[in-house]
SESE-633632 format. One record per residue (C-alpha): residue in three letters; chain; x, y, z. Coordinates in nm, 4 decimals. Layout:
+------+------+----------+----------+----------+
! code ! unit !       px !       py !       pz !
+------+------+----------+----------+----------+
!  ALA !    A !        X !        Y !        Z !
...
+------+------+----------+----------+----------+
//
This chain:
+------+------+----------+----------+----------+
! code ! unit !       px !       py !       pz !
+------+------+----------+----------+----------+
!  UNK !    A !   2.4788 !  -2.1160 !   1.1074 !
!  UNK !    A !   2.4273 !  -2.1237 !   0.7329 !
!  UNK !    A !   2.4137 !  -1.7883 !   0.5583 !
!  UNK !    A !   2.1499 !  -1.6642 !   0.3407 !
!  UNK !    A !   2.1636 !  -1.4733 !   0.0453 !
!  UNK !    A !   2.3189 !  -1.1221 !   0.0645 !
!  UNK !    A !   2.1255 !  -0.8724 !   0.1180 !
!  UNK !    A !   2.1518 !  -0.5445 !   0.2510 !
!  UNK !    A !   1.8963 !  -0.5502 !   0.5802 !
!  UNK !    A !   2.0043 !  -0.2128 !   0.7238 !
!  UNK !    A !   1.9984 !  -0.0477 !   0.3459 !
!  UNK !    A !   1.7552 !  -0.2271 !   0.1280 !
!  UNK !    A !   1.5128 !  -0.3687 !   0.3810 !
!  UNK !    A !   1.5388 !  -0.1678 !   0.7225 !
!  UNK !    A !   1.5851 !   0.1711 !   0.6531 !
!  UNK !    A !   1.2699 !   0.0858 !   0.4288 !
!  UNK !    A !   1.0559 !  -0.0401 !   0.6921 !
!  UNK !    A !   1.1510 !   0.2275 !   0.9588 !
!  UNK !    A !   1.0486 !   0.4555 !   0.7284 !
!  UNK !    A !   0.7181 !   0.3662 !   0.6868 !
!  UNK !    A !   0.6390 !   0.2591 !   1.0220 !
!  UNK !    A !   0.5547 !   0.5737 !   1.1511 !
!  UNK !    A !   0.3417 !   0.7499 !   0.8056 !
!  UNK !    A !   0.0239 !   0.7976 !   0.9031 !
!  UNK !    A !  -0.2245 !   0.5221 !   0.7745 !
!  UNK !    A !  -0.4086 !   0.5994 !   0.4735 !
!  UNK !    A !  -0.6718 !   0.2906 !   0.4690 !
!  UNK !    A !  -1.0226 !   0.3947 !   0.3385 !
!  UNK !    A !  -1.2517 !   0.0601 !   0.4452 !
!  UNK !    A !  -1.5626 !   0.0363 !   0.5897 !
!  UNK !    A !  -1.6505 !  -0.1787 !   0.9188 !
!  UNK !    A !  -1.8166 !  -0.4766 !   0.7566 !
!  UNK !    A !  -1.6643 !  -0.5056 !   0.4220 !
!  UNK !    A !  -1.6752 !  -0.8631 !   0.2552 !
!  UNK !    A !  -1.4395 !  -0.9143 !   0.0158 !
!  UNK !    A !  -1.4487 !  -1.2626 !  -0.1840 !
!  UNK !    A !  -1.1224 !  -1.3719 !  -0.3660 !
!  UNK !    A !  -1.1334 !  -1.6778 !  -0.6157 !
!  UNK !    A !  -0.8090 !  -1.8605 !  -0.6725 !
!  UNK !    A !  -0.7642 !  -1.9470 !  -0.9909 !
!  UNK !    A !  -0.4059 !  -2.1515 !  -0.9577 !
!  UNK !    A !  -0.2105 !  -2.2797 !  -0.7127 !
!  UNK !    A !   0.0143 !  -2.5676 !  -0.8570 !
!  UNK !    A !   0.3343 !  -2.6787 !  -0.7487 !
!  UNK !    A !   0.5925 !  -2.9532 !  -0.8518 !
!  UNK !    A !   0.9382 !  -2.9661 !  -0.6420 !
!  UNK !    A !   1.2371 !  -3.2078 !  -0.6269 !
!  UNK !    A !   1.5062 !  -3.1811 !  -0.3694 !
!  UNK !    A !   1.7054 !  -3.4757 !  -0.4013 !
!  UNK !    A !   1.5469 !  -3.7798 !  -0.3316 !
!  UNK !    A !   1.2636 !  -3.6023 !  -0.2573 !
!  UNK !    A !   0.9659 !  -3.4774 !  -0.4438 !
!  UNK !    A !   0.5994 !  -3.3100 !  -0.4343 !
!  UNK !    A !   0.3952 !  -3.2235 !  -0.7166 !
!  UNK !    A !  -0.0142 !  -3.1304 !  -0.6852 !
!  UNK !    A !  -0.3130 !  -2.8613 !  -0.7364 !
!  UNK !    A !  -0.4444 !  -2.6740 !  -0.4365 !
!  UNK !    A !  -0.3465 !  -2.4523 !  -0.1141 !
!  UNK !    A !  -0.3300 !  -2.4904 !   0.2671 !
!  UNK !    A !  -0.4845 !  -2.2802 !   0.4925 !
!  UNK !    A !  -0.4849 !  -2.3175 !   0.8838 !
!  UNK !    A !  -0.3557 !  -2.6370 !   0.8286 !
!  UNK !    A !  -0.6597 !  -2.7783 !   0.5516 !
!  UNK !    A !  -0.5777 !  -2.8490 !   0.1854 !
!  UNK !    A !  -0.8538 !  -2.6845 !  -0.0201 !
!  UNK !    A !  -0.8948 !  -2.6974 !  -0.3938 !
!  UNK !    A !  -0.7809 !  -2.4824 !  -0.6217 !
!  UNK !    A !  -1.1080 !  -2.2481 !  -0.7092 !
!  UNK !    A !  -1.2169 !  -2.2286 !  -0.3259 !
!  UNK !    A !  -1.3021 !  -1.9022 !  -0.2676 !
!  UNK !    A !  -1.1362 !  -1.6988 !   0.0579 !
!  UNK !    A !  -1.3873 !  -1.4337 !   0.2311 !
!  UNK !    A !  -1.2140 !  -1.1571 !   0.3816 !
!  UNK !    A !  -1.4121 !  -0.9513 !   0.6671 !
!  UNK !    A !  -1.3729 !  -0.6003 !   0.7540 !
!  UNK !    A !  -1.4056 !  -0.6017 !   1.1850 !
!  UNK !    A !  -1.2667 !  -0.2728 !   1.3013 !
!  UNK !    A !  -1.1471 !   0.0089 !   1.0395 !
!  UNK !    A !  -0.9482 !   0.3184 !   1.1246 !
!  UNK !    A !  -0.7111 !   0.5240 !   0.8732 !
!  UNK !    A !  -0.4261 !   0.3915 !   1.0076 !
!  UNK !    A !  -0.5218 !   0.0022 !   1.1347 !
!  UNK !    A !  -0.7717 !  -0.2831 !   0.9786 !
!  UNK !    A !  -0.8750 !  -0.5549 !   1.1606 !
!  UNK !    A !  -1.0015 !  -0.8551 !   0.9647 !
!  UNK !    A !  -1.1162 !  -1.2464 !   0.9282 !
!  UNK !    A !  -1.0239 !  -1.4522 !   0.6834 !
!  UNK !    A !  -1.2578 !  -1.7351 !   0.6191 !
!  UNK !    A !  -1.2110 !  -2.0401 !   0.3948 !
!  UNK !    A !  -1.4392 !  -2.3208 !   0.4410 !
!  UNK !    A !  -1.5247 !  -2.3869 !   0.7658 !
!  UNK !    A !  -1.1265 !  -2.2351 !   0.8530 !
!  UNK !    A !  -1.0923 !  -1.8775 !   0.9495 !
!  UNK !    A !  -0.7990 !  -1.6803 !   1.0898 !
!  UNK !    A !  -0.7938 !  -1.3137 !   1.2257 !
!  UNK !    A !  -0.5200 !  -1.0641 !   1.1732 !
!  UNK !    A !  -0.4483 !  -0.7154 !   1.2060 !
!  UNK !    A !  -0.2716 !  -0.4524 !   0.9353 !
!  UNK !    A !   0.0678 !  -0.3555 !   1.0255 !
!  UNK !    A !   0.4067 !  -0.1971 !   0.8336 !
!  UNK !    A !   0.5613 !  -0.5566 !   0.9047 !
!  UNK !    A !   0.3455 !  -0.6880 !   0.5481 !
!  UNK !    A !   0.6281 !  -0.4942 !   0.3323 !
!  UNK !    A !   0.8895 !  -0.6643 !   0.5320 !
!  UNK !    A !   0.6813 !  -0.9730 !   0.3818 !
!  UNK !    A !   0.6539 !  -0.8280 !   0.0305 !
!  UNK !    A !   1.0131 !  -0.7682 !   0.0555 !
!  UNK !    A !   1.1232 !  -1.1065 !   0.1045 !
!  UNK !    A !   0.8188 !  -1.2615 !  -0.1458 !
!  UNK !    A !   1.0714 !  -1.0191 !  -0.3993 !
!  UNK !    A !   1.3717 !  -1.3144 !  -0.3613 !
!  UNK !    A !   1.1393 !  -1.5572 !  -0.3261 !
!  UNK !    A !   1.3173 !  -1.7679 !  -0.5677 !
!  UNK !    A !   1.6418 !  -1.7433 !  -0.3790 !
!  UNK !    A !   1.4971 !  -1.7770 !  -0.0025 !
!  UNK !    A !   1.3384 !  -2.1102 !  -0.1078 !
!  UNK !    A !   1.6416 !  -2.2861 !  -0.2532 !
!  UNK !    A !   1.8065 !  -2.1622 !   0.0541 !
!  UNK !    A !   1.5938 !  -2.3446 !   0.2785 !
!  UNK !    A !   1.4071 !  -2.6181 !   0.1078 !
!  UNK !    A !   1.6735 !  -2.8739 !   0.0781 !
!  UNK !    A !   1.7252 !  -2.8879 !   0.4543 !
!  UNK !    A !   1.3961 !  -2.8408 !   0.5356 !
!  UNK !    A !   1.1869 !  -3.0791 !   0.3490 !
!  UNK !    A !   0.8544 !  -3.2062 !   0.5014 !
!  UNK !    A !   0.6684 !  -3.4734 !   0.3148 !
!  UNK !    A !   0.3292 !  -3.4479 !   0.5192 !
!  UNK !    A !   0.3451 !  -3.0541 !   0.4852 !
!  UNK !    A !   0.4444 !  -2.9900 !   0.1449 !
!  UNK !    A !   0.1682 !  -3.2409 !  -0.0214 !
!  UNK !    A !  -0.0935 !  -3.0608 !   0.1983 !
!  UNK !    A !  -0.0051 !  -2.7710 !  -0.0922 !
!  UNK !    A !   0.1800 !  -2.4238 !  -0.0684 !
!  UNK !    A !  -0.0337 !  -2.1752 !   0.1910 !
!  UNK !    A !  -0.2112 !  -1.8292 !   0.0647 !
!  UNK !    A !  -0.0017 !  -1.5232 !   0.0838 !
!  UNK !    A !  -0.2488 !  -1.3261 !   0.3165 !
!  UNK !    A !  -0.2176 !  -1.0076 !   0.2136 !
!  UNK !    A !  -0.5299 !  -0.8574 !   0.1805 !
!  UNK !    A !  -0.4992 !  -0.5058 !   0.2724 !
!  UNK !    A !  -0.1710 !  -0.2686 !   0.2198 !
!  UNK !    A !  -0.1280 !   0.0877 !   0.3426 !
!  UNK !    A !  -0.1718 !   0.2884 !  -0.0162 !
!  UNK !    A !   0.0725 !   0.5396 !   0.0742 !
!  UNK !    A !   0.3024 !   0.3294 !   0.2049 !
!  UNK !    A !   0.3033 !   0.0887 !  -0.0363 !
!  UNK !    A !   0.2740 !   0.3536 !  -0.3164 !
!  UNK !    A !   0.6362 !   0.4528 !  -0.2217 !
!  UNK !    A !   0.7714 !   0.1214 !  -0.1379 !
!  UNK !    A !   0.6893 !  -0.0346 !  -0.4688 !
!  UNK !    A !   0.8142 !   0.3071 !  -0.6777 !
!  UNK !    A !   1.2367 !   0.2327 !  -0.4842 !
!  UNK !    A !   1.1610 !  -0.1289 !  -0.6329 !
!  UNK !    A !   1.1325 !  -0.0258 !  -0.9998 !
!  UNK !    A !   1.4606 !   0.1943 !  -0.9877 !
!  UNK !    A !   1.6957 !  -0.0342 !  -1.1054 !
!  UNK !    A !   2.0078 !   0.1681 !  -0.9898 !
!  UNK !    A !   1.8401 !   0.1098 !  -0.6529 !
!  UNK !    A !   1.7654 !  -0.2627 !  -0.6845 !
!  UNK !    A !   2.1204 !  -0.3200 !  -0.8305 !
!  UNK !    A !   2.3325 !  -0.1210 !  -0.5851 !
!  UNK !    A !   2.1764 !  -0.2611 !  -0.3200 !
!  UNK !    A !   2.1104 !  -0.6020 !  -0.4194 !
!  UNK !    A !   2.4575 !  -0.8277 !  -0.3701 !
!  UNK !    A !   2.5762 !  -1.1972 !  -0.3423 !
!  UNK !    A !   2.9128 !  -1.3183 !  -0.4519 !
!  UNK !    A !   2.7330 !  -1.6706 !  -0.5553 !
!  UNK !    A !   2.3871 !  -1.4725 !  -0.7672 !
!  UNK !    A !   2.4673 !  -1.4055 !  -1.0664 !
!  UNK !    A !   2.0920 !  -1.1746 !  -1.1957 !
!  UNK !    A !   2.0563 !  -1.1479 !  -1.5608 !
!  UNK !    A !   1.7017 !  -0.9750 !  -1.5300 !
!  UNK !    A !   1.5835 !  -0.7986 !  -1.2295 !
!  UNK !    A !   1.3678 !  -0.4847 !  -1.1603 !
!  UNK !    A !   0.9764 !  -0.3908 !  -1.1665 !
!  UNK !    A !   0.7758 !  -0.1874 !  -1.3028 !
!  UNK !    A !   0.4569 !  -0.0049 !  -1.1618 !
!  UNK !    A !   0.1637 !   0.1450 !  -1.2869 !
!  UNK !    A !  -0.1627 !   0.2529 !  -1.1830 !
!  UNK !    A !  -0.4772 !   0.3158 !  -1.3889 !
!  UNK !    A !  -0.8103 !   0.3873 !  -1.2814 !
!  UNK !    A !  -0.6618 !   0.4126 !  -0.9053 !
!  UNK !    A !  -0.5624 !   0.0405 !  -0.9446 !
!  UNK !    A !  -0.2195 !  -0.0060 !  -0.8842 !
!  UNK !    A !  -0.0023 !  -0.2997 !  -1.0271 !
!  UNK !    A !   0.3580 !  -0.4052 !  -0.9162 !
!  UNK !    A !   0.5022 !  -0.6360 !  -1.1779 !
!  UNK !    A !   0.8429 !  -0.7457 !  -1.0344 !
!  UNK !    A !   1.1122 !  -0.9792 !  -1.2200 !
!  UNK !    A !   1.4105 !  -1.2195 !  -1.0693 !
!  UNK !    A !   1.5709 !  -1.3876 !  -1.3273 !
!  UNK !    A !   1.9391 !  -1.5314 !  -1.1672 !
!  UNK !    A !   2.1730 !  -1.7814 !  -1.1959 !
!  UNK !    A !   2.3976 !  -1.9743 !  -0.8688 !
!  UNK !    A !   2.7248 !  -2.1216 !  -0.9902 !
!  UNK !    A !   2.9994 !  -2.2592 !  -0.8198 !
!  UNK !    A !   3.1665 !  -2.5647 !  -0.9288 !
!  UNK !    A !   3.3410 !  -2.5617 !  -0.6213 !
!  UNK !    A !   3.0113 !  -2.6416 !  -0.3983 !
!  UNK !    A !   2.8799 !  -2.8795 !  -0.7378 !
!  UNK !    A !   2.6142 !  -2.6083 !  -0.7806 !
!  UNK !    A !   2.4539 !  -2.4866 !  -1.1057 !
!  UNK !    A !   2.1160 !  -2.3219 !  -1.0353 !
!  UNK !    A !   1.8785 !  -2.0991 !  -1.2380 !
!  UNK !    A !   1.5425 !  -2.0043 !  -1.3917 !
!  UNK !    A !   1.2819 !  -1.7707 !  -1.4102 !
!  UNK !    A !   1.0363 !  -1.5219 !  -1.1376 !
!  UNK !    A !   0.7952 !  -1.3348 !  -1.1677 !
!  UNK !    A !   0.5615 !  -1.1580 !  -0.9145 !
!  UNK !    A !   0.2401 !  -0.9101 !  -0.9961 !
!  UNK !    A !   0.0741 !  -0.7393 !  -0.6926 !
!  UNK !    A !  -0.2072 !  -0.5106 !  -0.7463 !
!  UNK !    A !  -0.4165 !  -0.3274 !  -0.4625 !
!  UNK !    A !  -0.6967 !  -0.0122 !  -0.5135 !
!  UNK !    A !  -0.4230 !   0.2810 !  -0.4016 !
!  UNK !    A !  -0.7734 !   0.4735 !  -0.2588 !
!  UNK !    A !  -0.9365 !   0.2261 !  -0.0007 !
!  UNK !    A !  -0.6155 !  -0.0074 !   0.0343 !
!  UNK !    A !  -0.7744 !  -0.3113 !  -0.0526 !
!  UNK !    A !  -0.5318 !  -0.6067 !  -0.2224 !
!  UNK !    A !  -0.7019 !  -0.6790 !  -0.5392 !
!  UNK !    A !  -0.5082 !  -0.9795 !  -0.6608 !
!  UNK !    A !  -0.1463 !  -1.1717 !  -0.6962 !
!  UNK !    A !   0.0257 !  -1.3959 !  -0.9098 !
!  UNK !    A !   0.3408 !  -1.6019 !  -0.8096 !
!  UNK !    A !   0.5227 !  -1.7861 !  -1.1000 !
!  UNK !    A !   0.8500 !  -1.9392 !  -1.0318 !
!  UNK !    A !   1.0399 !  -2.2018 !  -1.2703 !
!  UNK !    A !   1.3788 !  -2.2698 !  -1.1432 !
!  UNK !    A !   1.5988 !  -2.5883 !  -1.1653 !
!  UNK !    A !   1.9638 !  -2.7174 !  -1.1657 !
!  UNK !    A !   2.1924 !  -2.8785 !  -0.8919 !
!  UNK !    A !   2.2743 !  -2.7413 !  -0.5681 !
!  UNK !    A !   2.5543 !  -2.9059 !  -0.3680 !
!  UNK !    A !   2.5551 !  -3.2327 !  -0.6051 !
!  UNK !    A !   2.1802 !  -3.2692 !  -0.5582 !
!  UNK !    A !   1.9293 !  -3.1702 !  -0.7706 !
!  UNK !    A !   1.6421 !  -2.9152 !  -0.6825 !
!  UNK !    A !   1.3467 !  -2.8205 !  -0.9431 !
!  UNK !    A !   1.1097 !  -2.6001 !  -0.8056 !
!  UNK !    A !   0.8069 !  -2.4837 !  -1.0424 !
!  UNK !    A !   0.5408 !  -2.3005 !  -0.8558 !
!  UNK !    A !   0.2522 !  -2.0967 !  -0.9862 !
!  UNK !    A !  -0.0076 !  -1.9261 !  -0.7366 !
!  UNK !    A !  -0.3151 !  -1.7000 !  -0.8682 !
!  UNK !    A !  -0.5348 !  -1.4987 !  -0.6291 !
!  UNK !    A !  -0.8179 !  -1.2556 !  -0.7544 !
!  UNK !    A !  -1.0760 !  -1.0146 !  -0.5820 !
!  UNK !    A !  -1.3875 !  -1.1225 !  -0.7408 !
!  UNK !    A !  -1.4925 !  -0.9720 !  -1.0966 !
!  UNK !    A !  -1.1050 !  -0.7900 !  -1.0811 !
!  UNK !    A !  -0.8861 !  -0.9432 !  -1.3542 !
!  UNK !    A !  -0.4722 !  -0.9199 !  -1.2800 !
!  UNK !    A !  -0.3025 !  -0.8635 !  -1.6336 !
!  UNK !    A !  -0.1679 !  -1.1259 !  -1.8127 !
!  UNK !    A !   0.1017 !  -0.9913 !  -2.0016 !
!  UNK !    A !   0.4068 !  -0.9736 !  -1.7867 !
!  UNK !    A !   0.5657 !  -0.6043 !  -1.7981 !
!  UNK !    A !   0.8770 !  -0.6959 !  -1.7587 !
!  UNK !    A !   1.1691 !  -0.4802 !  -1.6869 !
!  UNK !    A !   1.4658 !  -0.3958 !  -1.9443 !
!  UNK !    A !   1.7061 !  -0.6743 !  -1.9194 !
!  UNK !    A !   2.0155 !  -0.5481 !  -1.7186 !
!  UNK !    A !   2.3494 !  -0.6457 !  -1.8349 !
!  UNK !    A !   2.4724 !  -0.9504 !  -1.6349 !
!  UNK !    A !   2.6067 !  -0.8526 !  -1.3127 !
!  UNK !    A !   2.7649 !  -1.0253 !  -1.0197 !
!  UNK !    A !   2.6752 !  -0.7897 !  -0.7401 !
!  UNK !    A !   2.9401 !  -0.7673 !  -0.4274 !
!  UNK !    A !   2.8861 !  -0.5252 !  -0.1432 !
!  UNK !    A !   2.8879 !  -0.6451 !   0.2262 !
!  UNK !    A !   2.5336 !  -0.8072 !   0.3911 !
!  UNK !    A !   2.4178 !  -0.8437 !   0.6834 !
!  UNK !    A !   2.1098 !  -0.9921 !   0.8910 !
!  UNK !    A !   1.7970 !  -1.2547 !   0.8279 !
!  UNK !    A !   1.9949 !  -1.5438 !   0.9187 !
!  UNK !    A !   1.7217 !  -1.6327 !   1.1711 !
!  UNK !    A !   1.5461 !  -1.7164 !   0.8304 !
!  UNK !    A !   1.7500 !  -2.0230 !   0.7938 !
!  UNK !    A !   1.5147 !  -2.2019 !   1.0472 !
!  UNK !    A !   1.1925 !  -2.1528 !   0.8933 !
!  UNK !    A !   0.9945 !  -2.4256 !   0.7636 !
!  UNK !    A !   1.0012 !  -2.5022 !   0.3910 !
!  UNK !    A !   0.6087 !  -2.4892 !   0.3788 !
!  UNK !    A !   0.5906 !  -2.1751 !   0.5109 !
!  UNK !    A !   0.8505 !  -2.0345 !   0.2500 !
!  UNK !    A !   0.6371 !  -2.1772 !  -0.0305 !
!  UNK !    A !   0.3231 !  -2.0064 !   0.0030 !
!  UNK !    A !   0.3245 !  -1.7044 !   0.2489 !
!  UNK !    A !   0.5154 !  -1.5663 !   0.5236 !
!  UNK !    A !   0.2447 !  -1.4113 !   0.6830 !
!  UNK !    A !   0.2249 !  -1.6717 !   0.9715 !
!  UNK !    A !   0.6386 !  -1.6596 !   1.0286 !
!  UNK !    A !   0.5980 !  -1.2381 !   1.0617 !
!  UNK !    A !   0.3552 !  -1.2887 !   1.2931 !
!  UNK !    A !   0.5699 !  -1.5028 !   1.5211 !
!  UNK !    A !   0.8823 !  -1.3011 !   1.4668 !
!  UNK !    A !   0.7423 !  -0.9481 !   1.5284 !
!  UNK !    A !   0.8986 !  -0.8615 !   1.8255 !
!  UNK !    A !   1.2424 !  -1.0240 !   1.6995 !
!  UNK !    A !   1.2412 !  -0.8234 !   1.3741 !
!  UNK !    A !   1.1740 !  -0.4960 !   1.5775 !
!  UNK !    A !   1.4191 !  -0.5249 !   1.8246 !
!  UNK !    A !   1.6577 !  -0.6437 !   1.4917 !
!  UNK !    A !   1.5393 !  -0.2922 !   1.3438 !
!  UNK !    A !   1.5513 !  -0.1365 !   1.6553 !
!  UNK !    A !   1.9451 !  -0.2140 !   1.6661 !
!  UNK !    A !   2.0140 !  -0.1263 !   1.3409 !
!  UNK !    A !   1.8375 !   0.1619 !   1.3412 !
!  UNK !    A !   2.1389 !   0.3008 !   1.5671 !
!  UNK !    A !   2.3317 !   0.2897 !   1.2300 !
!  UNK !    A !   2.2053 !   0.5525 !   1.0597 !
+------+------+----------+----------+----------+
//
């Protein structure tokens, strides 16, 4: 089976998530909350090959909507440690259910760049992909939790000791997170290169992800996904520019990217494990949200962090 990216899972990503899994919830919502969300962008534009897909607009429960549809999101049960919520768009809704498994989500959305041109080429969907890239549902986040999972993402001797790949080259990578007026903001940047003449590949651009949630009730207040990478893999070419916007109403997510201190060029090395069930996912999926994959691979990612939590 083809091999993803290298990442540490039992380091970087599972010793993360078992460590949050048990913290005692820290939501703050009310039982009938309504929470409307404009979005402002979602564009993409993608060659793989042959093949190509450029439009305006997002898919939700398999609908293309228009970019400024608004998404309601509905508060149904409420405890400190659980939410239960709709999600409404048009006459479309979907229920779901707060759980640690969203920064195993946030994780991945973090490599974005490098997960899609993993899959895409030998995934590619024609009807799916011009129905437009999905939402990232992520409406509500566990303020403690994610409080401390965002703060091990902007230490950069964390990110770079645990980060490898023979192939990634990552000339800029790290975050940087601040909150102000108990808004929190998670600005996160993945700038890399793939070379190997060997496998004809010469791949590169630009990332950058801003995630911003009230650290006092839990609620997401807004994201931005902006990716602009291009080049050749194996002899073909792949061009994937993709912006998403999402905003609670009357919140504004900051323009100016904080972007961290460029790191000198490194090719990281260490030994990775894990995710290769990734490798089957569909390439829709992989452009707008992993939300609906998480859900169907719940029970396989425990028992995966089950087993590894014998490591330790």
């Amino acid at each position: 089976m083809k091999k993803l990216f290298n990442i540490s899972l039992t380091i970087l990503f599972v010793s993360l998530f078992l460590g949050m899994s048990f913290v005692k919830g820290d939501y703050a919502v009310l039982v009938g909350t309504v929470n409307t969300y404009d979005v402002n962008d979602s564009a993409w534009d993608f060659v793989s090959g042959p093949n190509s897909s450029s439009g305006t607009g997002f898919q939700f429960e398999g609908q293309k909507f228009a970019v400024g549809t608004q998404v309601s999101v509905t508060v149904d049960a409420a405890a400190v440690d659980q939410i239960d919520y709709t999600v409404d768009v048009g006459i479309k809704s979907d229920t779901s259910t707060t759980s640690s498994f969203v920064f195993l989500e946030l994780g991945l959305m973090l490599f974005y760049p490098i997960l899609l041109s993993s899959v895409l080429p030998d995934t590619w969907n024609q009807t799916e992909i011009d129905l437009g890239t999905n939402l990232m549902e992520i409406f509500f986040v566990d303020p403690t939790q994610a409080n401390d999972f965002f703060y091990d993402f902007t230490n950069t001797t964390f990110v770079s000791s645990e980060i490898s790949d023979l192939e990634w080259t990552f000339t800029e990578i790290g975050g940087t997170f601040e909150i102000d007026n108990n808004i929190a903001v998670f600005d996160w940047t993945l700038n890399a290169q793939n070379k190997n003449a060997t496998a004809n590949t010469n791949f590169s651009g630009t990332y950058s992800f801003i995630f911003a949630y009230d650290e006092t009730t839990g609620e997401v207040m807004g994201h931005k996904i902006d990716l602009d990478y291009s080049g050749t893999t194996k002899g073909s070419l792949l061009d994937l520019d993709f912006l998403q916007e999402i905003e609670m109403f009357d919140y504004d997510l900051p323009y100016e990217i904080i972007s961290p201190e460029p790191n000198t060029t490194e090719t990281f090395s260490s030994v990775i494990v894990g995710f290769e069930w990734l490798i089957t996912i569909p390439a829709l999926a992989l452009m707008g949200s992993l939300s609906a994959i998480l859900k169907r691979e719940s029970i396989k990612m425990l028992d995966l962090c089950e087993k590894d939590s014998h490591k330790f």
